[in-house]
GUTI-640538 format. One record per atom (N, C-alpha, C): residue number from 1; residue in one letter; atom name; x, y negated, z negated. Coordinates in nm, 3 decimals, padded with zeros to 5 digits, m for minus. Each point is the difference from the previous one (the first is absolute). Example, Ala and Ser with C-alpha at 12.3 -4.5 7.8 and 13.67 -1.06 7.14 Angstrom:
<pts>
 pos code site      c1      c2      c3
   1    A    N  01.319  00.569 m00.780
   1    A   CA m00.089 m00.119  00.000
   1    A    C  00.090 m00.120  00.000
   2    S    N m00.035 m00.105  00.072
   2    S   CA  00.082 m00.119 m00.006
   2    S    C m00.077 m00.109 m00.073
</pts>
This chain:
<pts>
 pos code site      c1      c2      c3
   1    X    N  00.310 m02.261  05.129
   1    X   CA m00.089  00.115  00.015
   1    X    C  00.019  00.096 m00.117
   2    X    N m00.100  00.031 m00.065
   2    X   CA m00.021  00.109 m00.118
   2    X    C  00.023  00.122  00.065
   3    X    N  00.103  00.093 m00.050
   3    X   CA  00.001  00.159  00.019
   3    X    C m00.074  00.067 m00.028
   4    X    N m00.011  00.143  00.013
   4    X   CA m00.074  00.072 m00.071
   4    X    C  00.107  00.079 m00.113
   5    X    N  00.100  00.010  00.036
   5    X   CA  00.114 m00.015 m00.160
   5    X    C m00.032 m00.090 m00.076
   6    X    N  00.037 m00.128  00.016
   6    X   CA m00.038 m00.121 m00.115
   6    X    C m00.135  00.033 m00.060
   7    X    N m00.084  00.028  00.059
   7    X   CA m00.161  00.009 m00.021
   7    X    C  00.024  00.123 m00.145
   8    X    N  00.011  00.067  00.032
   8    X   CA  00.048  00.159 m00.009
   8    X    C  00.048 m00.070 m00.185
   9    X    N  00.145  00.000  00.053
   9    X   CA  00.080 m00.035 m00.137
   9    X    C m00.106 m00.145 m00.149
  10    X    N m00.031 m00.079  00.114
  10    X   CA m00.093 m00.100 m00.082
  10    X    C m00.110  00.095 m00.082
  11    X    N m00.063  00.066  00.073
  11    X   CA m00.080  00.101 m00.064
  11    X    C  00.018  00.093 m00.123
  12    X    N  00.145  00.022 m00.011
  12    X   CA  00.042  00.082 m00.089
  12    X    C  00.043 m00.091 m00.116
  13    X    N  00.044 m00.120  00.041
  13    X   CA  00.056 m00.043 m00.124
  13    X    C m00.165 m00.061 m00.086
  14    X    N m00.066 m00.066  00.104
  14    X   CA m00.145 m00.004 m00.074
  14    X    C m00.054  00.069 m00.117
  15    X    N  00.032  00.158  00.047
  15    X   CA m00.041  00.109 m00.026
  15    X    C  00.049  00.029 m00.107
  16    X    N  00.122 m00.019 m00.012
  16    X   CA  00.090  00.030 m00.134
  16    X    C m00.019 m00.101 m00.101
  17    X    N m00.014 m00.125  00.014
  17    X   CA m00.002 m00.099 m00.069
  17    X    C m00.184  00.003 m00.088
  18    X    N m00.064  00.046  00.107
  18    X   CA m00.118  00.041 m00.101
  18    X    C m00.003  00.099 m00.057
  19    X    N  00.099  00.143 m00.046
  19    X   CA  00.019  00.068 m00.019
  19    X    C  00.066  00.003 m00.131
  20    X    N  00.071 m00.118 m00.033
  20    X   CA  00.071 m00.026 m00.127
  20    X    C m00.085 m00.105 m00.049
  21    X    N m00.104 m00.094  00.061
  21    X   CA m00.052 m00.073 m00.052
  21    X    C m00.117  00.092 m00.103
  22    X    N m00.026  00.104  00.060
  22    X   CA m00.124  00.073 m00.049
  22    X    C  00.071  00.128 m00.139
  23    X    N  00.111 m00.048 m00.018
  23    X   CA  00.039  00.081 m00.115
  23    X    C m00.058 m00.067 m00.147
  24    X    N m00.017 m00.109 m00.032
  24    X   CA m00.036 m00.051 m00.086
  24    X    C m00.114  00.012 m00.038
  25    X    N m00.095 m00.032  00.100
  25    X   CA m00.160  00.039  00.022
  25    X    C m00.013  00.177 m00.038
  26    X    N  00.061  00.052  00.070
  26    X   CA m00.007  00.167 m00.066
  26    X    C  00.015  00.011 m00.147
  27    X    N  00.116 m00.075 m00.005
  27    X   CA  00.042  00.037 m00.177
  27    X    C m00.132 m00.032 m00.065
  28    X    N m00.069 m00.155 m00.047
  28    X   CA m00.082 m00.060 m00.029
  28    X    C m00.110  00.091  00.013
  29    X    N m00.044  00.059  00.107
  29    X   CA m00.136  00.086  00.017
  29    X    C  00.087  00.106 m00.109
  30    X    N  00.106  00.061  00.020
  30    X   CA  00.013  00.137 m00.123
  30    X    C m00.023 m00.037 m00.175
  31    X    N  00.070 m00.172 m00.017
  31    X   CA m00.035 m00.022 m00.130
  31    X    C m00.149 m00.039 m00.003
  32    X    N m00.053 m00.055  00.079
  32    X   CA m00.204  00.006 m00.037
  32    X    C m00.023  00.120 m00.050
  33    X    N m00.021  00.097  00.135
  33    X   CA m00.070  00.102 m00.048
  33    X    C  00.095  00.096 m00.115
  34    X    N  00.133 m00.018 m00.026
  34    X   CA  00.053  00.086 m00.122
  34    X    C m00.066 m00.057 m00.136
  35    X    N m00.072 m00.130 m00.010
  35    X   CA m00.066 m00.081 m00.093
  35    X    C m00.093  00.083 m00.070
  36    X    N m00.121  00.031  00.202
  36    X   CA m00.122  00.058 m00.025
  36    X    C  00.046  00.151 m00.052
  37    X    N  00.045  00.031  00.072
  37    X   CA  00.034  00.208 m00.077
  37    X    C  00.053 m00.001 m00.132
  38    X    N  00.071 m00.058 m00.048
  38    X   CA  00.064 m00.044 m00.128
  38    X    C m00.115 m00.064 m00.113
  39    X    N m00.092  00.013  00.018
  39    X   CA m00.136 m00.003 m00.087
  39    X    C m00.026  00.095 m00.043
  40    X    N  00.022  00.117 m00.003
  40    X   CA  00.027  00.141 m00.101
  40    X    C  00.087 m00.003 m00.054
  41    X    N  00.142 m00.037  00.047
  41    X   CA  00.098 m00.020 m00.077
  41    X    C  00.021 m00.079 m00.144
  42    X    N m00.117 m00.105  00.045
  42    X   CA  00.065 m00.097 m00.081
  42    X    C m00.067  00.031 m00.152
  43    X    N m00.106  00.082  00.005
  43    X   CA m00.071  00.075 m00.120
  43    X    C  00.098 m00.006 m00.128
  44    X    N  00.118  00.088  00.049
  44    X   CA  00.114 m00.016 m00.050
  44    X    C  00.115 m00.055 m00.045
  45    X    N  00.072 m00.006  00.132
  45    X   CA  00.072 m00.094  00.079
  45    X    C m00.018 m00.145 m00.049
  46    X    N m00.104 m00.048  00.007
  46    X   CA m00.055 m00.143 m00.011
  46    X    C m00.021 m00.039 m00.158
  47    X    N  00.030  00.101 m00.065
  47    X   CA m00.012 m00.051 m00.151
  47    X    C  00.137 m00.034 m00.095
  48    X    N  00.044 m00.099 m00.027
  48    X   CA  00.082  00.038 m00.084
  48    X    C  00.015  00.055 m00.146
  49    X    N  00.093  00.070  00.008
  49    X   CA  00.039  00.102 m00.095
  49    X    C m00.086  00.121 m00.054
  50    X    N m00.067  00.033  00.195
  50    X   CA m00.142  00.138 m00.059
  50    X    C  00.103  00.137  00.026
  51    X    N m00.087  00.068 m00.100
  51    X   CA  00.070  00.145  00.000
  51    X    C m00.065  00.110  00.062
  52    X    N  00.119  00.068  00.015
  52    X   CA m00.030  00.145  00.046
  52    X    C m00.045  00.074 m00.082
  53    X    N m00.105  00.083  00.008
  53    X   CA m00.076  00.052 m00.119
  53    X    C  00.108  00.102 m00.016
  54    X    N  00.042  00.114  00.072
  54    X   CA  00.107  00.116 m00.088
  54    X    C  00.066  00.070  00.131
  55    X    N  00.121 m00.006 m00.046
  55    X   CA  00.049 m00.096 m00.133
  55    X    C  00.007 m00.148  00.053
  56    X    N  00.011 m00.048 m00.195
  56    X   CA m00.057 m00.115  00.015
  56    X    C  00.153 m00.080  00.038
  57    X    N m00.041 m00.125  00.116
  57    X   CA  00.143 m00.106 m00.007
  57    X    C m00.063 m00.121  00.061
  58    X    N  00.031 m00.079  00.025
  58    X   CA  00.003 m00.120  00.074
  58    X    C  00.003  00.012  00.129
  59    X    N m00.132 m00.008  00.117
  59    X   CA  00.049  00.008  00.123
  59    X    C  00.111 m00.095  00.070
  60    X    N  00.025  00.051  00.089
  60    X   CA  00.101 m00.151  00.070
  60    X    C m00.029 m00.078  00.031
  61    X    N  00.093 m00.109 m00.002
  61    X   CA m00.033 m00.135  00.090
  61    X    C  00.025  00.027  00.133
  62    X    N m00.114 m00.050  00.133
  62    X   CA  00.077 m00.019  00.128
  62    X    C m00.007 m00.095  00.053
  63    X    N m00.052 m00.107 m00.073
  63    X   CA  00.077 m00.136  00.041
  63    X    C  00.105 m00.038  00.091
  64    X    N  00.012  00.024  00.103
  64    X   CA  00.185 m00.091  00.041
  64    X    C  00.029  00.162  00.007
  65    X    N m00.064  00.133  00.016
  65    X   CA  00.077  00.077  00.025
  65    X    C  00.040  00.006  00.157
  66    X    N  00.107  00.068 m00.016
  66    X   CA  00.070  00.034  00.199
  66    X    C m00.103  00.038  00.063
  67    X    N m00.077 m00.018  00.101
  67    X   CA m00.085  00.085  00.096
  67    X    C  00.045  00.133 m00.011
  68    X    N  00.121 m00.001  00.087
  68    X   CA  00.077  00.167  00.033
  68    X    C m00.022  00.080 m00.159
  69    X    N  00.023 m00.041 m00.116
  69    X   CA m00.013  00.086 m00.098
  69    X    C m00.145  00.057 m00.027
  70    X    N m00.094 m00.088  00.019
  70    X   CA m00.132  00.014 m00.035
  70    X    C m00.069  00.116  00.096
  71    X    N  00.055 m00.057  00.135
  71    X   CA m00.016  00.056  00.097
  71    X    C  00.044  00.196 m00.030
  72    X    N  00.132  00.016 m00.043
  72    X   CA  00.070  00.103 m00.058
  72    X    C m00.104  00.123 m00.066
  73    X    N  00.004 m00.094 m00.092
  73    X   CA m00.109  00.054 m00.170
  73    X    C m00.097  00.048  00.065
  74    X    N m00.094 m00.094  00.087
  74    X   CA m00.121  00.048  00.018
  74    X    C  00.005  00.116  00.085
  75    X    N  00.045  00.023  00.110
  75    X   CA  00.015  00.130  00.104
  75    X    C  00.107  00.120 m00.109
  76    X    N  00.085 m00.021 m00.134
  76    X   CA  00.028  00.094 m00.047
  76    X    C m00.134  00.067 m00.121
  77    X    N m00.022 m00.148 m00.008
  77    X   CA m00.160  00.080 m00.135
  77    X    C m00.109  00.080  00.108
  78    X    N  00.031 m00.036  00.118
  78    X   CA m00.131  00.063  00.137
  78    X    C  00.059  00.146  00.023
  79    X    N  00.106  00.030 m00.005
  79    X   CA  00.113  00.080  00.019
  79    X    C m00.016  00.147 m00.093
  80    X    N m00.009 m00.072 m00.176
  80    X   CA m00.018  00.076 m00.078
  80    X    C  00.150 m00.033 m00.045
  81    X    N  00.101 m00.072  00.058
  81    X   CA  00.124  00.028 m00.086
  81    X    C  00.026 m00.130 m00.126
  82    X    N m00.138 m00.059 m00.046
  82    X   CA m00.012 m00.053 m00.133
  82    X    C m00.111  00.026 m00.071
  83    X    N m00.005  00.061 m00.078
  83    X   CA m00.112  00.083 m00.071
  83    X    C m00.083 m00.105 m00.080
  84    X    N m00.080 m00.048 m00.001
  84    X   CA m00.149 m00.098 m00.006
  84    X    C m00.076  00.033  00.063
  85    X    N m00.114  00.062 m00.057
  85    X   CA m00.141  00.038  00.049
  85    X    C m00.073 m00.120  00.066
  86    X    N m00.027 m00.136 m00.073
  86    X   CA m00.018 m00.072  00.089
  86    X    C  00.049 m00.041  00.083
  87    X    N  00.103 m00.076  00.011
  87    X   CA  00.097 m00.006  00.090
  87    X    C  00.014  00.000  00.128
  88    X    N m00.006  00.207 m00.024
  88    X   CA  00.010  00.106  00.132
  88    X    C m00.139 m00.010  00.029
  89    X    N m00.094 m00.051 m00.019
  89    X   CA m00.164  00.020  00.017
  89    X    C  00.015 m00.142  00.110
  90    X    N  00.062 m00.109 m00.083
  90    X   CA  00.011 m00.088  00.051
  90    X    C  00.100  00.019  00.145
  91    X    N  00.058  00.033 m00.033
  91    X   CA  00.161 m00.030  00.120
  91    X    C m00.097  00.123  00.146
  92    X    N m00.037  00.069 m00.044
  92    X   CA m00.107  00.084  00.096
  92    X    C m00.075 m00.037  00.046
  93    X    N m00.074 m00.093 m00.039
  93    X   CA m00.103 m00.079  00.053
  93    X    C  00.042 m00.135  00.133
  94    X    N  00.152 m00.035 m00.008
  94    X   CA  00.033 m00.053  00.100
  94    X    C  00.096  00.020  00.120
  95    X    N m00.047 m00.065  00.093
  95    X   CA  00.086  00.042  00.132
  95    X    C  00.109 m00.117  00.043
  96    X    N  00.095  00.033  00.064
  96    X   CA  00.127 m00.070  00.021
  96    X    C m00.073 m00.130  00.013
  97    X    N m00.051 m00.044  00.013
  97    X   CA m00.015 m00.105  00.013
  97    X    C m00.054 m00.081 m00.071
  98    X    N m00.111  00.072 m00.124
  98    X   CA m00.032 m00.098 m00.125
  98    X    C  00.131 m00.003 m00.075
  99    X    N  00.132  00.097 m00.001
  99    X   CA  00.068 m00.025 m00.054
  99    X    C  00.085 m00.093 m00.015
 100    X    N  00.047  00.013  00.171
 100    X   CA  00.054 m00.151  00.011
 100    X    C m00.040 m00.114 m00.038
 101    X    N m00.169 m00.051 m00.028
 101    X   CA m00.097 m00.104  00.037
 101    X    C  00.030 m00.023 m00.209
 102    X    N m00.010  00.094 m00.069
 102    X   CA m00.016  00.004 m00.128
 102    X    C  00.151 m00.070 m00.080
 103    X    N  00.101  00.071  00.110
 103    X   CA  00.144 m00.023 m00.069
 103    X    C m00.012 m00.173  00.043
 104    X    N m00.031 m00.013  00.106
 104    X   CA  00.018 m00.133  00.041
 104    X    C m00.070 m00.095 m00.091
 105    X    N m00.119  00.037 m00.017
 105    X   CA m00.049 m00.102 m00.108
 105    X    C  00.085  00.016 m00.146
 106    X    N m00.005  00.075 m00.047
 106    X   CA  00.095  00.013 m00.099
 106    X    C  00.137 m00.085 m00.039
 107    X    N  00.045  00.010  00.090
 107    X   CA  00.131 m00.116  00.025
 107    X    C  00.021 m00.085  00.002
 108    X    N m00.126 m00.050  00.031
 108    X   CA m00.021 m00.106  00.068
 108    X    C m00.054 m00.105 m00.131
 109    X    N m00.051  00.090 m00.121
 109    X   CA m00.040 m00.076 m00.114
 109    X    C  00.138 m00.124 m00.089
 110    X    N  00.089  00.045  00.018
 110    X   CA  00.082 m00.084 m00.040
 110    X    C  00.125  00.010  00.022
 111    X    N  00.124 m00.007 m00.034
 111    X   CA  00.145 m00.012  00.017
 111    X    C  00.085  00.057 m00.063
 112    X    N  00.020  00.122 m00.014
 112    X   CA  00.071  00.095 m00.064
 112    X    C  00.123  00.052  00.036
 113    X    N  00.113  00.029 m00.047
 113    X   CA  00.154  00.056  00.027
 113    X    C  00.030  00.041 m00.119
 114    X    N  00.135  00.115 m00.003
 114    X   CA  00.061 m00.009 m00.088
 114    X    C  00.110 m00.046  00.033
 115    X    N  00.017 m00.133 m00.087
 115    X   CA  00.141 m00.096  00.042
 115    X    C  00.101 m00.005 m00.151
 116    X    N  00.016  00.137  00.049
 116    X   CA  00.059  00.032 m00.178
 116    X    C  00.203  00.064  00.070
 117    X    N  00.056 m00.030 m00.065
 117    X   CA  00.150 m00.007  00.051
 117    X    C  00.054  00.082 m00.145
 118    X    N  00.148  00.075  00.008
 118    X   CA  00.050  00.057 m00.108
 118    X    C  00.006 m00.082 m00.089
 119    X    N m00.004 m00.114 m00.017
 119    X   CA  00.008 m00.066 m00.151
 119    X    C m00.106  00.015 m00.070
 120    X    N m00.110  00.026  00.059
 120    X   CA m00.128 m00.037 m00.038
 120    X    C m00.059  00.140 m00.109
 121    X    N  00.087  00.069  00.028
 121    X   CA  00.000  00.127 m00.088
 121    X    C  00.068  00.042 m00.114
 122    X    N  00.113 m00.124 m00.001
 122    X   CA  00.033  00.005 m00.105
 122    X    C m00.059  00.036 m00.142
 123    X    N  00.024  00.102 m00.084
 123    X   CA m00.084  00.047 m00.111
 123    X    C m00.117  00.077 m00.001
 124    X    N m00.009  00.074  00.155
 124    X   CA m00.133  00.069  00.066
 124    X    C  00.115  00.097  00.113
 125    X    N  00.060  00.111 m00.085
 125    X   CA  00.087  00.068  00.080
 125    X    C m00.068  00.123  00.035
 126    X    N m00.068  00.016  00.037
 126    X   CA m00.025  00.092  00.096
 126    X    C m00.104 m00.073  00.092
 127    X    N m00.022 m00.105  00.031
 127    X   CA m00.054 m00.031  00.105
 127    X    C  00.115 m00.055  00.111
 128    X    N  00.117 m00.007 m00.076
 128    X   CA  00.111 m00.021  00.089
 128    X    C  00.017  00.036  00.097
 129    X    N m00.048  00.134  00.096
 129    X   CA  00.023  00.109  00.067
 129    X    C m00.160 m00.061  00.071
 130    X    N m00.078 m00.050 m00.052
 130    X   CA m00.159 m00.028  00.019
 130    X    C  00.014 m00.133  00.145
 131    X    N  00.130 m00.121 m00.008
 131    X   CA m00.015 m00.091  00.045
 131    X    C  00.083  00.025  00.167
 132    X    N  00.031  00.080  00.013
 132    X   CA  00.070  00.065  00.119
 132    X    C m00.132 m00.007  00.091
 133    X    N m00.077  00.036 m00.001
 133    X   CA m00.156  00.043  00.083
 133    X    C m00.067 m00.164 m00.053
 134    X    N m00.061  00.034 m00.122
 134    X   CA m00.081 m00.117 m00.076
 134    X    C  00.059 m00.131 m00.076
 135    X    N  00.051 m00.070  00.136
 135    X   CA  00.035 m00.107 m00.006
 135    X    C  00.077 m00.058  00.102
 136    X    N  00.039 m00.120 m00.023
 136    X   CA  00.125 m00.054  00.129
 136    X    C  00.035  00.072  00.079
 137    X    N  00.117  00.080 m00.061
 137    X   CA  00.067  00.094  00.103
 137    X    C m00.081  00.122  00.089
 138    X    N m00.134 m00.030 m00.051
 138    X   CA m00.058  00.126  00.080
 138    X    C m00.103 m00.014  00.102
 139    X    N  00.055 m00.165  00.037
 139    X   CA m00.133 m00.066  00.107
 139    X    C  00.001  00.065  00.127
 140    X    N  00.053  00.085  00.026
 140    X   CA  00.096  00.067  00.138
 140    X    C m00.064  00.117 m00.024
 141    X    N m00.066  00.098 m00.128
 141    X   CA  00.013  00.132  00.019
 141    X    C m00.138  00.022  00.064
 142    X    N  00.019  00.134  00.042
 142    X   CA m00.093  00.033  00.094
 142    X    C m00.021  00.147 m00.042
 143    X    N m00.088  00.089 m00.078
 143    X   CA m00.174 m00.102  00.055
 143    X    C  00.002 m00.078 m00.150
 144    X    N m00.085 m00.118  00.041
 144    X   CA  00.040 m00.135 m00.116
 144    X    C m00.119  00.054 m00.145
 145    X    N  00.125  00.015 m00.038
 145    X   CA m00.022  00.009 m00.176
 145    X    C m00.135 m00.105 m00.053
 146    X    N m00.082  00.045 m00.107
 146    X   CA m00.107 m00.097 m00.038
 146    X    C  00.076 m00.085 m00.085
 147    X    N m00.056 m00.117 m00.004
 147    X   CA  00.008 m00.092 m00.094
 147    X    C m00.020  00.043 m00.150
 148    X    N  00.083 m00.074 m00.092
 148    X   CA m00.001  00.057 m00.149
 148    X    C m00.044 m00.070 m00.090
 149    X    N  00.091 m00.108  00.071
 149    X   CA m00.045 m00.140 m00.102
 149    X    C m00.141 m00.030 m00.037
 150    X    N m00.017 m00.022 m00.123
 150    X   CA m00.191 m00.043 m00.036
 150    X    C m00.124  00.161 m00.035
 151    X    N  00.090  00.107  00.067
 151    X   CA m00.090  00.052 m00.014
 151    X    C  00.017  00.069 m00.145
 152    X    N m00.135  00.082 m00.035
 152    X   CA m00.062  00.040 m00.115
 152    X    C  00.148  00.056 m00.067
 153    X    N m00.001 m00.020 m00.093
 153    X   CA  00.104  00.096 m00.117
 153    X    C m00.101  00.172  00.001
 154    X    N m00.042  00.005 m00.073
 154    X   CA m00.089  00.138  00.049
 154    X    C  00.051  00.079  00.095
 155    X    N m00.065 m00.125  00.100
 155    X   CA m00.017  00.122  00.114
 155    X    C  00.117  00.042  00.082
 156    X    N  00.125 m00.080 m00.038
 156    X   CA  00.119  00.041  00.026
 156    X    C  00.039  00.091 m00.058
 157    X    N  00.025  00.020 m00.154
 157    X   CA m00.023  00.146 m00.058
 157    X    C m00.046  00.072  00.101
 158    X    N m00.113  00.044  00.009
 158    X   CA m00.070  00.089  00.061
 158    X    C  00.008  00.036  00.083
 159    X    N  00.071 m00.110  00.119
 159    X   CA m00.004  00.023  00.115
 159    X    C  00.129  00.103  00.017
 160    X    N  00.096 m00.079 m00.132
 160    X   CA  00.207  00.086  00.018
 160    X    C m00.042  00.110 m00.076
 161    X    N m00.106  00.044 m00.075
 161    X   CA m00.023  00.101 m00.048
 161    X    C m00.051  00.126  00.102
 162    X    N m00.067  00.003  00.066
 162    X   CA m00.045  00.056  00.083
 162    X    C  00.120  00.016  00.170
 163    X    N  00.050 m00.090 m00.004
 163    X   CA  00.145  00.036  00.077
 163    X    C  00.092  00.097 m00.049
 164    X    N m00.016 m00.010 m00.117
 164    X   CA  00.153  00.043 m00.089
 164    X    C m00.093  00.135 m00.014
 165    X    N m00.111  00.082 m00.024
 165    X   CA m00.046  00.076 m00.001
 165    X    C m00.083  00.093  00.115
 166    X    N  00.057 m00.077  00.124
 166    X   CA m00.065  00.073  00.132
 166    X    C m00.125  00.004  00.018
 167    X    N m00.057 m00.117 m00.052
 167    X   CA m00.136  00.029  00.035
 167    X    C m00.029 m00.137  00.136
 168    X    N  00.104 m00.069  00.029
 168    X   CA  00.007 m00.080  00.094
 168    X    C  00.144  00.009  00.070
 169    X    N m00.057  00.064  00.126
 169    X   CA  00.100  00.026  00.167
 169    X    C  00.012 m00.084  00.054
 170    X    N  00.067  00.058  00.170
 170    X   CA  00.048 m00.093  00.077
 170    X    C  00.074 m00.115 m00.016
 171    X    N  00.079 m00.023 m00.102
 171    X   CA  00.045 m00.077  00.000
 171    X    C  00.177  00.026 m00.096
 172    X    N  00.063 m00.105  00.006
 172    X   CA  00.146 m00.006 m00.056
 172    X    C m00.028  00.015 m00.168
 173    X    N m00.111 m00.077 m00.002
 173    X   CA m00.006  00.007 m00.171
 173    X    C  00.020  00.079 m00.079
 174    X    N m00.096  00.152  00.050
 174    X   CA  00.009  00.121 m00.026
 174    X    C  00.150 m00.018 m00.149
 175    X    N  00.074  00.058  00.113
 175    X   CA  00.133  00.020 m00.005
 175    X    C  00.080 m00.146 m00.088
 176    X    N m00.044 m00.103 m00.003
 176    X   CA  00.041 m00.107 m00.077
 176    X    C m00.039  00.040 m00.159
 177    X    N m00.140  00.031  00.023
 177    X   CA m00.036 m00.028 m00.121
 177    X    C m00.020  00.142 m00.113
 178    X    N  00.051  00.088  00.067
 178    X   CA  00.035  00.132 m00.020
 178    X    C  00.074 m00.018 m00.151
 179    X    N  00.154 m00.123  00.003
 179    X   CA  00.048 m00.002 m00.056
 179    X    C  00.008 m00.085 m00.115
 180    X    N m00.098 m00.078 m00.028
 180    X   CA m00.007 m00.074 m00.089
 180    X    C m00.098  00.048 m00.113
 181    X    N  00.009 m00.074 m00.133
 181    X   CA m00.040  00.035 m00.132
 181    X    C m00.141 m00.035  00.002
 182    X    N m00.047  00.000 m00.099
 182    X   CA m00.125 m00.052 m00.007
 182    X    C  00.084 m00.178 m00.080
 183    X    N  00.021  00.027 m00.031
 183    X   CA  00.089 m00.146 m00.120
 183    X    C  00.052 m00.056  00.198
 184    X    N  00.073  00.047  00.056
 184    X   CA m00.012 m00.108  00.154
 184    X    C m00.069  00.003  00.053
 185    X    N m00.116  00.072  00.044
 185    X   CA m00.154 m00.062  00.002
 185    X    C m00.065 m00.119 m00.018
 186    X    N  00.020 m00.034 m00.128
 186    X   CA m00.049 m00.043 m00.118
 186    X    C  00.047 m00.162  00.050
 187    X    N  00.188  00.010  00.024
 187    X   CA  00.048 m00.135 m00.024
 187    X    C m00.056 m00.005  00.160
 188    X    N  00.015  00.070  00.096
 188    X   CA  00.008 m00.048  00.154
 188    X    C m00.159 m00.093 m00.016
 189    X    N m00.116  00.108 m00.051
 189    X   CA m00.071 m00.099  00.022
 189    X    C m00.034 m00.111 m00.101
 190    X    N  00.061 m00.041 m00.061
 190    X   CA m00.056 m00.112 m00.083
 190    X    C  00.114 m00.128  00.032
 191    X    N  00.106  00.092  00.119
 191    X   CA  00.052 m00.124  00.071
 191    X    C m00.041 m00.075  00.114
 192    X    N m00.070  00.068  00.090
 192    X   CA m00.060 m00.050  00.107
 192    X    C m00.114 m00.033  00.005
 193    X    N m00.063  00.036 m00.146
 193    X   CA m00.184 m00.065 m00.020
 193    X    C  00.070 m00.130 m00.067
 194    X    N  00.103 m00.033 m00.077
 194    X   CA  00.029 m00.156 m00.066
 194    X    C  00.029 m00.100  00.130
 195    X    N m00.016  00.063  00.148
 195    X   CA  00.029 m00.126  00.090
 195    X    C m00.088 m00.050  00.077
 196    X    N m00.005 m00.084  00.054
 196    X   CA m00.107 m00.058  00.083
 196    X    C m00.008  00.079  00.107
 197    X    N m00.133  00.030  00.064
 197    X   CA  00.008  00.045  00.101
 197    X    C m00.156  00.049  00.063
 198    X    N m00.006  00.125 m00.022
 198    X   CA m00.182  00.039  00.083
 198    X    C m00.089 m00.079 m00.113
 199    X    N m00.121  00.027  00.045
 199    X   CA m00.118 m00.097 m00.059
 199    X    C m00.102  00.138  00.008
 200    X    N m00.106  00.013 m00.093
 200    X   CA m00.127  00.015  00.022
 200    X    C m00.089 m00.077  00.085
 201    X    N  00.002  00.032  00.120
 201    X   CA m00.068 m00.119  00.107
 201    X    C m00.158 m00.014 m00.024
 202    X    N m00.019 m00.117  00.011
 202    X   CA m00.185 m00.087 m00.017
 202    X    C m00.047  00.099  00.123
 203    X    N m00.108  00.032 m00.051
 203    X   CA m00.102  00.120  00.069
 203    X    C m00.100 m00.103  00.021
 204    X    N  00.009 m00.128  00.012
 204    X   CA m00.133 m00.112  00.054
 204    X    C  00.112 m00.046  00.128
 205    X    N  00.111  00.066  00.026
 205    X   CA  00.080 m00.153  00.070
 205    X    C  00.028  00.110  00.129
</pts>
């Protein structure tokens, strides 16, 4: 004879089991439509090696970037605490939820880490202090650091320039990059654009 406990409990595990089955299917619907919204983006975004009219640099790659970082950027450029007129035009224009849908596609373009260890800096000393967060040892930190590897030489300048000069908050960098030269600038990024890593992602794919 069937209970109405057994009944009960059968029900729940049903319940749960389609519940984790349907995580995948969610994700998948966020990278579609982060595809479709990411068609303004890719104006940009989608070109390699297009510039920022002024000042002028190399936009980034977000190829293989972290969701959570992208995710970050965009609600701080919506925020106002990263100064880009487009950007903030842009990052305003979306709600929690194209954000998520956008980071997800993003990520999703290819396979990116920084799998960079203290040796790997050898002769690039001031990024030494760089691989604590951005790299190996920093797969644990929380909230997760962007990827370095691959991206623009430029726009890494620009980006530690604007840290080191307060024109970009909320964050640890601030205060990191407070202290460095323009000459460690210089080497940090022309060490982490020489590695494999983000991509300019296909704006057909």
């Amino acid at each position: 004879m069937i209970t109405k406990t057994y009944c009960t409990a059968a029900f729940l595990i049903l319940a749960l089991a389609g519940a984790f089955e349907a995580q995948p299917v969610r994700a998948q619907d966020d990278t579609d439509q982060g595809r479709v919204l990411a068609y303004t983006c890719m104006g940009c975004h989608g070109i390699e090696g297009y510039r920022n009219a002024y000042p002028s640099y190399r936009v980034p790659r977000l190829g293989g970037q972290k969701s959570a970082y992208i995710k970050s950027a965009l609600i701080a450029y919506r925020n106002g605490n990263r100064p880009h007129p487009t950007m903030q035009a842009q990052g305003g224009s979306l709600s929690d939820a194209d954000i998520d849908q956008l980071a997800a596609w993003f990520e999703s373009r290819a396979t990116a880490s920084d799998d960079v260890v203290a040796d790997d800096v050898a002769g690039f000393a001031p990024a030494a202090v760089c691989v604590s967060c951005h790299g190996v040892a920093g797969a644990a930190v929380e909230p997760q650091p962007p990827v370095l590897s691959g991206q623009q030489e430029e726009y890494l300048v620009h980006a530690l320039g604007q840290y080191k000069v307060g024109k970009r908050t909320g964050t640890v960098m601030a205060a990191f990059a407070a202290g460095l030269s323009d000459a460690d600038v210089a080497t940090i990024a022309a060490f982490y654009a020489s590695r494999d890593g983000l991509t300019t992602p296909d704006k057909d794919r």
